[in-house]
C-alpha positions as CSV (number, residue, x, y, z in Angstrom):
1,X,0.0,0.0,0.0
2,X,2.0,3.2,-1.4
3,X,-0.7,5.8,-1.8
4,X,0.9,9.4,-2.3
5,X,-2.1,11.7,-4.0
6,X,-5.5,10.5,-3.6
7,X,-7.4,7.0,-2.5
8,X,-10.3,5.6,-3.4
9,X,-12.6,4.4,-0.7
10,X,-12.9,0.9,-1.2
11,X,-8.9,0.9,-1.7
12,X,-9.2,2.4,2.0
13,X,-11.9,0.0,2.7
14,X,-9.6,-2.9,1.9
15,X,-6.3,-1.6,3.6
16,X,-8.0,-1.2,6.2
17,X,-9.2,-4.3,6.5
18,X,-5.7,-5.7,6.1
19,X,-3.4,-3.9,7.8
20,X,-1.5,-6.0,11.1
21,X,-1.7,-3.4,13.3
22,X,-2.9,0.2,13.7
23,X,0.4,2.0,12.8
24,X,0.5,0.5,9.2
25,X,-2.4,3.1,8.2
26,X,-3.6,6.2,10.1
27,X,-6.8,8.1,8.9
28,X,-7.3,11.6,10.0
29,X,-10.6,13.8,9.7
30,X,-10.0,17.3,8.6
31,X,-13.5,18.7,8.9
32,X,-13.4,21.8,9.5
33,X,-15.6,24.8,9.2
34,X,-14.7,28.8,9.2
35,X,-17.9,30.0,10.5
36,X,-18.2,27.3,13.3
37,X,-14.1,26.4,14.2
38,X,-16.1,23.8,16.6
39,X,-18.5,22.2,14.0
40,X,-15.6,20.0,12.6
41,X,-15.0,18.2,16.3
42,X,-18.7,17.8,16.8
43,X,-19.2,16.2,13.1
44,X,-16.2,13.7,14.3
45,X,-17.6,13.2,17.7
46,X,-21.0,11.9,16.3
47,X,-19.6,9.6,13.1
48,X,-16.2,9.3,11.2
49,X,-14.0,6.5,9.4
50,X,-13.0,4.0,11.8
51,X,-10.1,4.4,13.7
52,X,-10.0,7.7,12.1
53,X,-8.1,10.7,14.5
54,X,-9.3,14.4,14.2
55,X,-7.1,16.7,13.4
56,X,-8.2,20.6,14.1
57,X,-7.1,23.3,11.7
58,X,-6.5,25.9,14.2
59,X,-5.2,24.0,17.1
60,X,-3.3,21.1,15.2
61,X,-2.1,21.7,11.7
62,X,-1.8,25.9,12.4
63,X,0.4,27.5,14.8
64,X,-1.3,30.6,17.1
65,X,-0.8,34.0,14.5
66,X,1.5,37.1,15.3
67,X,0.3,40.5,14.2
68,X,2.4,40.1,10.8
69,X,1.3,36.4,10.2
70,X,-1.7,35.3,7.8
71,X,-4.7,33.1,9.4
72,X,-3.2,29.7,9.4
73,X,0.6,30.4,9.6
74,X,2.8,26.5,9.6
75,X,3.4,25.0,12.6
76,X,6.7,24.2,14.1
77,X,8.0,21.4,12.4
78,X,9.7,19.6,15.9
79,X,5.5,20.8,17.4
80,X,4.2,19.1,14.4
81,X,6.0,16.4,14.2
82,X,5.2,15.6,18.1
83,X,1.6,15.8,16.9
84,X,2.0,13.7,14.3
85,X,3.8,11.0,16.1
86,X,0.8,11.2,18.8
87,X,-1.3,10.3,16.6
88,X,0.9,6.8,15.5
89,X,2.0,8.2,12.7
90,X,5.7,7.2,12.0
91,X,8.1,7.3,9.0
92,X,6.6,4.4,7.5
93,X,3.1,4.9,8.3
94,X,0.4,5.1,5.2
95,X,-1.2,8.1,6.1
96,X,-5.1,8.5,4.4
97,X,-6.9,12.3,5.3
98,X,-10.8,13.2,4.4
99,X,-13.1,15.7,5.0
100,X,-16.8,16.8,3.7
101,X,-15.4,19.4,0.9
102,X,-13.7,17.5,-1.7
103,X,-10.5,17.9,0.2
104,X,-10.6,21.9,0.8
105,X,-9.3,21.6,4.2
106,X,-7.5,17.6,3.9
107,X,-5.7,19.2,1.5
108,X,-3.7,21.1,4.3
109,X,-2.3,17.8,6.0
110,X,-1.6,16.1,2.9
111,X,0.4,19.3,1.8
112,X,2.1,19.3,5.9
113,X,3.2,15.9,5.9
114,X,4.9,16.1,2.4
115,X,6.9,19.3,3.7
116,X,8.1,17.3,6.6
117,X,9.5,14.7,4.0
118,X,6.5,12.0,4.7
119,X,5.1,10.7,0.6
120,X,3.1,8.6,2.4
121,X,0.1,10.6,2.4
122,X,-3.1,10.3,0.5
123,X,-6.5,12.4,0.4
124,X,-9.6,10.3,0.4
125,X,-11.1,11.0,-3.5
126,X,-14.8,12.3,-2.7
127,X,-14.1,12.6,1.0
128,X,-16.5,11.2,3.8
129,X,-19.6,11.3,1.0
130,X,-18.4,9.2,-1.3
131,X,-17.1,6.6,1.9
132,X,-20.5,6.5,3.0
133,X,-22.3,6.4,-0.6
134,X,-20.0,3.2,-1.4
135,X,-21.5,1.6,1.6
136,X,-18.8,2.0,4.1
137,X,-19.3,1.8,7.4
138,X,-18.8,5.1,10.3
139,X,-18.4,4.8,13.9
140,X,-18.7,7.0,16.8
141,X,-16.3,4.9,18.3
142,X,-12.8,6.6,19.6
143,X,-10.1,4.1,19.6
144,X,-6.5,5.0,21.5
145,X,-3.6,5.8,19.1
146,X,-0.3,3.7,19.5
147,X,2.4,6.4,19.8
148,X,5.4,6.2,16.8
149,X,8.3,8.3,16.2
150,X,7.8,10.6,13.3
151,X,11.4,12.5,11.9
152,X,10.7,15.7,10.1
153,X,12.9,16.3,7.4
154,X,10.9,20.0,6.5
155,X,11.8,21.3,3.0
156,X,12.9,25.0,2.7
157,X,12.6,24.7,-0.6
158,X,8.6,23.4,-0.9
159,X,7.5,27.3,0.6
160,X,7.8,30.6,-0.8
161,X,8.0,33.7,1.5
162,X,6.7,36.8,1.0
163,X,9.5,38.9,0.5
164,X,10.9,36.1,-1.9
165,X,7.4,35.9,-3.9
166,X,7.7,39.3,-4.4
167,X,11.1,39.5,-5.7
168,X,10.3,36.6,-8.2
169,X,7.0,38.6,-9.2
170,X,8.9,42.0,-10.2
171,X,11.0,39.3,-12.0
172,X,8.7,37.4,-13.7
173,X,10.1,34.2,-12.3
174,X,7.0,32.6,-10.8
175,X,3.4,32.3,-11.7
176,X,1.3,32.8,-8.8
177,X,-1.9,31.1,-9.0
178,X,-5.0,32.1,-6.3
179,X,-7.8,29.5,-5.7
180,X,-10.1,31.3,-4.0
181,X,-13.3,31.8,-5.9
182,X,-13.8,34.2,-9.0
183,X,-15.3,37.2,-6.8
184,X,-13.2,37.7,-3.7
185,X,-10.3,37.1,-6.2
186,X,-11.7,40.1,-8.2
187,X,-12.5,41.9,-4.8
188,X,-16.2,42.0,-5.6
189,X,-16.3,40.1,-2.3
190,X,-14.4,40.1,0.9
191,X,-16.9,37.4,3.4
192,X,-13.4,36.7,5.7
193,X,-10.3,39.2,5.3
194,X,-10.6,42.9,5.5
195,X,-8.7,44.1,2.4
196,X,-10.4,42.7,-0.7
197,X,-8.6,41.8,-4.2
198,X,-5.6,40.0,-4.8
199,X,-2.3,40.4,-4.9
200,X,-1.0,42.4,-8.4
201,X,0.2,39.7,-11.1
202,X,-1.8,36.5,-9.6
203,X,-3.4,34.6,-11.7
204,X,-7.0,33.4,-10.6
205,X,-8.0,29.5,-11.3
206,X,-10.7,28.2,-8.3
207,X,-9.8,25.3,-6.4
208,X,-13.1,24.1,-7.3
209,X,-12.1,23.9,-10.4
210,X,-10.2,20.6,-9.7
211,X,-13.7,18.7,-8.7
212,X,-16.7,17.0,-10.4
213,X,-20.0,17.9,-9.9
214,X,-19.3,15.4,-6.8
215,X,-16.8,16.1,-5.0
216,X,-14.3,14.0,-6.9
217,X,-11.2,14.9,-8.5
218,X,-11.1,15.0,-11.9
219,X,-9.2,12.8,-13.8
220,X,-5.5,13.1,-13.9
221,X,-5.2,13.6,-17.7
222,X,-8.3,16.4,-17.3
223,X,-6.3,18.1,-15.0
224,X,-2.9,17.6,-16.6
225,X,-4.4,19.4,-19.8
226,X,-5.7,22.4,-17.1
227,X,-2.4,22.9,-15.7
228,X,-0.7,23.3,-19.0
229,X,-3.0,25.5,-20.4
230,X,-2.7,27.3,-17.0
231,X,1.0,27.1,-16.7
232,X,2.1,28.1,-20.3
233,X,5.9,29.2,-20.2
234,X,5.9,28.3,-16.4
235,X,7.9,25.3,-15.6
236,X,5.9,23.3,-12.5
237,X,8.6,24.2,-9.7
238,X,7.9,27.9,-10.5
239,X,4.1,27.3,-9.6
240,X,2.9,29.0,-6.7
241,X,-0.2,28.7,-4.9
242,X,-1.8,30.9,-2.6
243,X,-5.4,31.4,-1.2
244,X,-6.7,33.4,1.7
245,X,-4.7,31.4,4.4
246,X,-2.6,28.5,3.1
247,X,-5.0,26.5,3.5
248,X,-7.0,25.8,0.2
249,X,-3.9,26.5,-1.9
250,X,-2.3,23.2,-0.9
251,X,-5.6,22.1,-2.7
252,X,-3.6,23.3,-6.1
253,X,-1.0,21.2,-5.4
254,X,-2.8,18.0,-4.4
255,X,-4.1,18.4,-7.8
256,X,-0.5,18.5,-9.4
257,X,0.5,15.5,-7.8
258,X,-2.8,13.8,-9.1
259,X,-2.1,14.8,-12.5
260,X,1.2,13.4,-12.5
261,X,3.2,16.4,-12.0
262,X,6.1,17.7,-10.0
263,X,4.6,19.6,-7.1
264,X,4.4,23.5,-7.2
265,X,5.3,25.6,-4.1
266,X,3.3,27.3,-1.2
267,X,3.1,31.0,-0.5
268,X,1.5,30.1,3.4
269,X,0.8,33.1,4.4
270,X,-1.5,34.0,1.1
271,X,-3.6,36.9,1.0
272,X,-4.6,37.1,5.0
273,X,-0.3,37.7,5.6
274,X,0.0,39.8,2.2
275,X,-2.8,42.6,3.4
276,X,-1.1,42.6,6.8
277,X,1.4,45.4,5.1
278,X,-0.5,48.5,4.3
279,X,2.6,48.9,1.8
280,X,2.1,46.0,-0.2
281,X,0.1,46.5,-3.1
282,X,-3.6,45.4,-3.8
283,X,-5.4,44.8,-6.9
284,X,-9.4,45.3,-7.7
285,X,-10.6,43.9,-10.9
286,X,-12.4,46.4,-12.9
């Protein structure tokens, strides 16, 4: 079992079902909702996948925000890799994430682990729906973790600061792509930060954009011809993704993987960090 993008849920179903012992595949829940930070825990609390661990996006895969920070800044890596090894993940562990929005906030862990050198890491296509509409079971059921040693090997190279993203903007070396939806990217509307617009030379492609009509990802050669016609001149390692937090652009990347390409990079801080600088410019679509 070597699943590094996405998994279906009878693959699950079946690894599951044949794994020796708890550490040999970890499932996390990443519900999680902006408007009610304590609706994802309550979700969990009353049914998830079996054996499943919740993992918060505020308290767990987001360290606490100083004044110049975005939203969601990283964690620590020796914090998160604590966390991680709490929840019996270890180097070798297969690690499968879900949530209810075709991977808007799983996304996030997949993109964590990978920057803290784990491949091991999958997104559950179609999320808890599609679990429970291929006749999979859920459980209210909260089963103890057995504890593993997790290394983190983070890589520098896999994030893009802001001072660095704007350098390669005034260069033209990078093509920053935002995937939050058409109207907060145009500024139209703001429903979460207090600056709207987008940052001056991003390019605009929703996250949504990625999904079916179901929640599913779309097929790697669908998305591969996307990306190209999205990328143009722009090699993938010059990629980077944004959104309003660093949350939803890791959603981007999960995509690239799917698709069969070499992962872009992530600008964490995104638009929440960007506005934090009254000096740093702003764009509103006309």
């Amino acid at each position: 079992m070597d699943y590094t993008a996405l998994i279906e849920p009878d693959e699950l179903a079946a690894a599951l079902m044949a794994r020796r012992d708890a550490s040999d595949c970890v499932v996390v829940d990443c519900r999680f909702d902006l408007a009610d930070v304590q609706a994802g825990r309550r979700a969990y609390r009353q049914a998830h996948l079996p054996g499943a661990r919740y993992a918060d996006l505020d308290a767990d895969l987001s360290r606490a925000p100083q004044p110049a920070d975005g939203r969601h800044p990283l964690p620590e890596p020796s914090e998160l890799a604590e966390r991680f090894g709490a929840w019996g993940i270890g180097d070798a562990t297969q690690v499968v994430v879900y949530d209810d929005v075709g991977g808007a906030s799983a996304g996030r862990l997949w993109w964590l682990l990978r920057w803290l050198g784990h491949a091991r890491v999958a997104v559950l296509n179609g999320g808890l729906p599609a679990w429970v509409a291929a006749g999979h079971a859920l459980t209210a059921e909260v089963s103890p973790p057995m504890p593993q040693t997790f290394t983190p090997r983070p890589d520098a190279a896999a994030v893009v600061d802001v001072d660095t993203l704007r350098d390669e903007l005034q260069r033209g070396a990078c093509l920053l792509v935002d995937v939050r939806a058409a109207a907060r990217f145009r500024g139209e509307h703001e429903p979460i930060d207090p600056v709207a617009g987008h940052v001056p030379g991003a390019v605009n492609r929703p996250f949504a954009e990625n999904l079916d009509p179901t929640g599913r990802f779309l097929s790697p050669e669908q998305l591969a011809e996307s990306l190209r016609e999205l990328c143009s001149e722009f090699p993938p390692d010059r990629v980077v993704a944004m959104c309003g937090s660093g949350v939803t652009a890791c959603h981007l990347l999960l995509a690239m993987a799917h698709a069969g390409w070499p992962v872009g990079r992530l600008y964490p801080g995104s638009w929440s960090e960007w506005i934090r600088d009254p000096q740093r410019p702003v764009e509103i679509a006309d």
